[in-house]
Every structure is written in structure tokens, then in C-alpha cells.
C-alpha positions as CSV (number, residue, x, y, z in Angstrom):
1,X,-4.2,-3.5,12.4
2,X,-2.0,-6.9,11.7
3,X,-0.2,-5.3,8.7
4,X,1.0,-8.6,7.4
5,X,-2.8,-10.6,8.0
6,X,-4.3,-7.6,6.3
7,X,-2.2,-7.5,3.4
8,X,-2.5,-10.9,3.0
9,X,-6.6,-10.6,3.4
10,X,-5.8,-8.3,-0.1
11,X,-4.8,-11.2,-1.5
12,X,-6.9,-13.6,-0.7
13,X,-10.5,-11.2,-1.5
14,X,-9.2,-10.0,-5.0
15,X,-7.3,-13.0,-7.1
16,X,-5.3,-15.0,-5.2
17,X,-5.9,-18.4,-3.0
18,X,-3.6,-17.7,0.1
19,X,-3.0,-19.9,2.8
20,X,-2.6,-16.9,5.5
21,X,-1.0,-19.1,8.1
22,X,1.1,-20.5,6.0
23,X,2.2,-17.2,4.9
24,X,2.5,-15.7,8.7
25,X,4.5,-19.1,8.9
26,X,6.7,-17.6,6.5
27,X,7.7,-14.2,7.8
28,X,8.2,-16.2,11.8
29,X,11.0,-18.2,9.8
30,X,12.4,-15.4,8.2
31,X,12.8,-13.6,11.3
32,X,14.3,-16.6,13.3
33,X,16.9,-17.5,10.3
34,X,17.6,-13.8,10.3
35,X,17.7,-13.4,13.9
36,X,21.2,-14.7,14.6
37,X,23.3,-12.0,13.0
38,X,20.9,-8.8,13.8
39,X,21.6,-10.1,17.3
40,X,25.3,-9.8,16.9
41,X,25.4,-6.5,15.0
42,X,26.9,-4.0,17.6
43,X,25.4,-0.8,16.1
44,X,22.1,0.4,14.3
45,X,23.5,0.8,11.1
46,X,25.0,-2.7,11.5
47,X,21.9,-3.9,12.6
48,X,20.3,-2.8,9.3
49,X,22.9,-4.4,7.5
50,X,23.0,-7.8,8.5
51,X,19.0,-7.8,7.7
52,X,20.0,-6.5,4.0
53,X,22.4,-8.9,4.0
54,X,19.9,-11.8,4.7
55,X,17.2,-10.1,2.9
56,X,19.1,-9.3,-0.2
57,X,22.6,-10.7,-0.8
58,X,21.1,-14.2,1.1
59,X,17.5,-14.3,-0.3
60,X,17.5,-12.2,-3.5
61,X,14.8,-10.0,-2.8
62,X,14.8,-7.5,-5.2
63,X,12.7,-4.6,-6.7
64,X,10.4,-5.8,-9.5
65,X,11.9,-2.7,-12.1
66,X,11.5,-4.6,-15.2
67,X,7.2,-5.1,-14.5
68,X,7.0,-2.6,-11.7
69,X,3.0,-2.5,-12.9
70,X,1.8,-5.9,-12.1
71,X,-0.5,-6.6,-9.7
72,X,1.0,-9.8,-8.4
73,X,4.0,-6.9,-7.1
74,X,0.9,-5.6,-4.5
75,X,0.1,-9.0,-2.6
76,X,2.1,-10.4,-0.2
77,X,2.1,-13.9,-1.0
78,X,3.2,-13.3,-4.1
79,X,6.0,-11.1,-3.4
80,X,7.2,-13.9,-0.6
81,X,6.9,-16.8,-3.7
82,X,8.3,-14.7,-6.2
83,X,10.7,-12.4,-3.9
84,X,10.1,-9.6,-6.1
85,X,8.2,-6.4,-4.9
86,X,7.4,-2.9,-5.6
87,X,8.8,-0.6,-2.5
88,X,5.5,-0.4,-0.2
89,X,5.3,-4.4,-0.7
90,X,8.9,-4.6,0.1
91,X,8.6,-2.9,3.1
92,X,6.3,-4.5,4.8
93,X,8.0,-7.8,4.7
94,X,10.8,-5.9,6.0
95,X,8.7,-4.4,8.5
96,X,7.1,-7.5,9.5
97,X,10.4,-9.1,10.0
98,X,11.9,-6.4,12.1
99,X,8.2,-6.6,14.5
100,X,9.0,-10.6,15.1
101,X,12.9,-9.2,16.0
102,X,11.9,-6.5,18.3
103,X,13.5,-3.5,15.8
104,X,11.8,0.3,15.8
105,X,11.4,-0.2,12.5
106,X,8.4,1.9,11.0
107,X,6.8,2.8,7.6
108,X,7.4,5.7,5.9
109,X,4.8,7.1,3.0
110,X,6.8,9.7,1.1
111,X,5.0,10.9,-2.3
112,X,5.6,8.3,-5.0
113,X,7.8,6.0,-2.7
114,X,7.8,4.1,0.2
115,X,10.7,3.4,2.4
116,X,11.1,2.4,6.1
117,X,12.9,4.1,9.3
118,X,14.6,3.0,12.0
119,X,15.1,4.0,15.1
120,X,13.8,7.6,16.5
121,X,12.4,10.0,14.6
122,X,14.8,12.5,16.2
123,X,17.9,10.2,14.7
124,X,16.2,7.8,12.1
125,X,18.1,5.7,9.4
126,X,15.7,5.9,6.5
127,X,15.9,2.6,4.2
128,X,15.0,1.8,0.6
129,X,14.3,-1.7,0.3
130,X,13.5,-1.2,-2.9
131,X,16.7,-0.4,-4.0
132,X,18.5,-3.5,-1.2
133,X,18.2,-1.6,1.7
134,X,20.5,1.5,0.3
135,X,20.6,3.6,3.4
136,X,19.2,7.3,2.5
137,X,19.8,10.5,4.1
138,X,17.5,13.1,4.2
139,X,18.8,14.8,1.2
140,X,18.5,11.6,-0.6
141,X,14.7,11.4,0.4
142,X,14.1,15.3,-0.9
143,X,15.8,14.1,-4.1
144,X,13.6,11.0,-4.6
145,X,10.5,13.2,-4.1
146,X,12.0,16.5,-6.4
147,X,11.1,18.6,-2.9
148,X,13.4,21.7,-2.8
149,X,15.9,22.2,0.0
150,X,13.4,25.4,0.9
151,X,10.7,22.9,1.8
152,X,12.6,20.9,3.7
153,X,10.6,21.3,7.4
154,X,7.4,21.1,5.3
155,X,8.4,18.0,4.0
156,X,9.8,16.2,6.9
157,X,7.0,17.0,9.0
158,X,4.3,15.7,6.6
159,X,6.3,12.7,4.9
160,X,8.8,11.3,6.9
161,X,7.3,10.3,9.8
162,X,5.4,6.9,10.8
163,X,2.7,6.0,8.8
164,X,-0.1,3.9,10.9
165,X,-0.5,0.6,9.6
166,X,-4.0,1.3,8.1
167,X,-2.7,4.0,6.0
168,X,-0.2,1.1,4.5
169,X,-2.9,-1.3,3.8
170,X,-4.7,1.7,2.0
171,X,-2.1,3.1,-0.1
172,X,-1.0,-0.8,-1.3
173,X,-4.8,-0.7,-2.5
174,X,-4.6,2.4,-4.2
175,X,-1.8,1.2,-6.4
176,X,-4.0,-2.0,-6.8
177,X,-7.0,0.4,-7.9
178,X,-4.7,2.2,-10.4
179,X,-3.5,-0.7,-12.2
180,X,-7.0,-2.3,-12.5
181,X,-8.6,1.0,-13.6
182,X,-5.9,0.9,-16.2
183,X,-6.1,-2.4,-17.1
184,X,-10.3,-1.8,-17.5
185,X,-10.7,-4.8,-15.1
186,X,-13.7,-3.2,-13.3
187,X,-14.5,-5.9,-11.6
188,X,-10.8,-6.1,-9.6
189,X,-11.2,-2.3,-9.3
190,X,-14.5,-2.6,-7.5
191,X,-13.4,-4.8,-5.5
192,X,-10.6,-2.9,-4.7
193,X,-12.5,0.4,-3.7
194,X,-14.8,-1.3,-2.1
195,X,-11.8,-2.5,0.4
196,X,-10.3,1.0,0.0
197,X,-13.6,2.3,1.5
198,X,-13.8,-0.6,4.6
199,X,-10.1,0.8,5.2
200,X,-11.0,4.1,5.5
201,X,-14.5,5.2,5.4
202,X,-13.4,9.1,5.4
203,X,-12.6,8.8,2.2
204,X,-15.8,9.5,0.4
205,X,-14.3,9.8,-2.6
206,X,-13.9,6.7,-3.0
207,X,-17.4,6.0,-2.7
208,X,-18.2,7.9,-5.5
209,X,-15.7,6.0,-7.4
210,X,-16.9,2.4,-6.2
211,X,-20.4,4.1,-7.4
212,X,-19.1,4.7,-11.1
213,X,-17.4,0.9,-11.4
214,X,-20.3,-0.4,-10.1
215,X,-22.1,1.6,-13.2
216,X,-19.8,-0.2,-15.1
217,X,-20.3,-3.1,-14.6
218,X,-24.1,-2.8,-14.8
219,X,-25.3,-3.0,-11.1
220,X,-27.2,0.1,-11.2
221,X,-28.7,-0.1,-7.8
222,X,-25.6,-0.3,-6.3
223,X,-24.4,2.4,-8.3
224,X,-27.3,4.7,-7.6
225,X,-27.1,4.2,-3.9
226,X,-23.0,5.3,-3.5
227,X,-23.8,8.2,-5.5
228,X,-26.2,9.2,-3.6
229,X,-24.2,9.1,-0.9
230,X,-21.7,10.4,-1.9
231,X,-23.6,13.8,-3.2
232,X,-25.1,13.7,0.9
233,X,-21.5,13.8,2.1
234,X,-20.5,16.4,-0.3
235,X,-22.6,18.3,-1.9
236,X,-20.9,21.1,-2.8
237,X,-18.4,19.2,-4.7
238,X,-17.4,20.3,-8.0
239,X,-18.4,17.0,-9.9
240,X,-22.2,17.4,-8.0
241,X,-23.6,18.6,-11.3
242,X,-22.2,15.5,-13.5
243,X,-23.3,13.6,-10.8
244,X,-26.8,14.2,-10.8
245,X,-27.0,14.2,-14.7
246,X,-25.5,10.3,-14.1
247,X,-28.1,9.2,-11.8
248,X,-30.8,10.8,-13.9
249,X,-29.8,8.7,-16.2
250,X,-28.8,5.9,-14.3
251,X,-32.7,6.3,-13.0
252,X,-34.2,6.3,-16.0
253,X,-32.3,3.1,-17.7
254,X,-33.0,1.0,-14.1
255,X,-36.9,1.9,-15.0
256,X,-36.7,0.8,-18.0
257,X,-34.8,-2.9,-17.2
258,X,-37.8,-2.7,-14.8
């Protein structure tokens, strides 16, 4: 998967107008401005500086702290126009950069933030571009995530190593899902989960829950039929029960419209 076209797909399905090209455009002219002094850096660590340095002393990208919530801090275009981010947004155009430049960079989906590696995963530099690039060590990752030292091999096997670019696009639209359900805009939430369940169709969970905002916002047939599903796929489920009492009700109010 193109992680930058398919963040930028996001974009353009749920609010935003983007020009994609233009956008790709973008990221190639990033990389080439920065390319000059990542080419002369002698080391990795000097490597990743001189794209900080161009990223955030030259650029002013920055973490979007003050309205960390937004949704205009999940799409891409908007984070390239306003150059203001939330970490797993951040990361990708850091990510994308470092593809056009030829660096092992990769993604990184720790619980609660994202952050990117470089290099090996025998010797990695783990990166918060959220917070300018602040090189982390491993402690610092077990403190961001409140994982005690005793976990330590549990965590690093499960969290810090690359997450596929799929997984990316999935988790940027479960923060977009969570906002929206928030916000009671049912209609961007549907829209989202209905993306979330092209991404990954495993998770039948969110079938279910494209099922309930599509009872929301009154398309009943719709509703009914992801349920359904849903209940097929996993019947044994703990919310089976609530289920059925919603589509016996669903039921009866779509025979009564008829």
C-alpha cells in the first residue's frame, strides 16, 4: 500500500477536496530540498538530524498540542498546508520523505503514540516527530507507554517493531472514528468505518459498528444487513443478545416505514 496516496485517499472520501498529485508533488520536493544535507551527514544519528533540522527548525512542523483533537490533524493535506500534525500524521510525512531519500526509516505503533525507527531493528534510533524529532531510547519509549521495566521483552516484541503500512492507514482512521463518534457526526463516522472495514476486513467489529451508525442515521437496511453479519462471524459474542433485540426492532420499524 502507497502510504502517502492512501492517506491522502482519507482525505479526499471524508471532507476534504485534495488534489493527490499535487500533494505527492509535495512530499518529491521536500525530499529533494532536504536531500542535500542528509547526503552529507556522516553518521545515522546525523542523518536524522539534518532531516529534523529541515523538517523542524527549517519548516516549522510542529505537534498540533494546543487542538491535538481536530480532524484536520488526521489528513495529510492538511497537515502539509497547515504543518501541524498529531504524531501518526507526522510520521508519515516523515516516513514518506525518508522513502523518496532511500532511508530505513519505518513506522512504529506503540499504544497511544506513534513514532518512527531507523535503521535495524537489532540497533534502531527510535524518533518522535511529534515532539521535533527528540531522539528516544528504549527507556524513553517504556515511559511514554507507563510499561514497567519487567515487561520490557513483552513490549519490544509486540510494539516496537515495523508496523506494515496498512496497519498505519488503519490506525490514522481509528483516531478519525473516535473524534467523529465524539463529535456525533455519524455521517463522517460511517464513512470512516466503512474505510476502516475496506482496510482491514478481519476486523468484524467494525462491521458491527458501521451497522449501529448506519442505524443512526436511519438506513435501516443497511444497518440490518452488517449486523447480521456481524452476529454470522461471531456469534458467540458477548453483545449477541443486544444485538438481536436491535434488529428485532430494527425489523419491526423497517415494516412499518413499509
Amino acid at each position: 500500500m502507497n502510504l502517502a496516496y492512501a492517506a491522502l485517499l482519507i482525505s479526499e472520501y471524508l471532507t476534504h477536496a485534495a488534489d493527490i498529485a499535487a500533494y505527492l508533488a509535495i512530499l518529491d520536493e521536500l525530499a529533494a530540498r532536504a536531500q542535500p544535507a542528509v547526503q552529507a551527514a556522516k553518521t545515522d544519528v546525523d542523518i536524522v538530524e539534518a532531516l529534523n533540522q529541515f523538517l523542524f527548525n527549517k519548516l516549522n512542523f510542529a505537534g498540533n498540542s494546543g487542538n491535538y483533537y481536530h480532524p484536520d490533524n488526521s489528513f495529510l493535506n492538511k497537515v502539509l498546508d497547515q504543518r501541524t500534525g498529531i504524531p501518526i500524521s507526522l510520521s508519515v510525512i516523515y516516513l514518506e520523505i525518508g522513502l523518496r531519500l532511500g532511508l530505513p526509516l519505518w513506522g512504529i505503533g506503540m499504544p497511544r503514540h506513534f513514532i518512527v525507527g531507523y535503521g535495524t531493528q537489532t540497533r534502531p534510533i527510535y524518533i518522535d516527530v511529534f515532539d521535533q524529532g527528540r531522539i528516544l531510547s528504549e527507556d524513553d519509549c517504556l515511559a511514554i507507554c507507563h510499561v514497567a521495566p519487567a515487561d520490557r521483552l513483552a513490549f519490544k516484541h509486540d510494539y516496537l517493531k515495523p508496523t506494515p503500512n496498512r496497519a498505519i492507514i488503519f490506525r490514522m482512521l481509528l483516531n478519525l472514528k473516535q473524534i467523529y463518534v465524539t463529535w456525533e457526526d455519524w455521517t463522517n463516522a460511517y464513512k470512516t468505518v466503512d474505510l476502516m472495514v475496506l482496510t482491514r476486513p478481519v476486523e468484524i467489529t467494525e462491521v458491527r459498528d458501521r451497522g449501529l451508525l448506519a442505524y443512526r442515521l436511519d438506513r435501516l437496511q443497511d444497518a440490518i444487513f452488517d449486523i447480521k453479519r456481524y452476529l454470522f462471524l461471531a456469534s458467540d459474542s458477548v453483545d449477541a443478545g443486544w444485538l438481536e433485540n436491535r434488529l428485532e426492532a430494527m425489523g419491526e420499524r423497517l415494516n412499518r416505514l413499509n
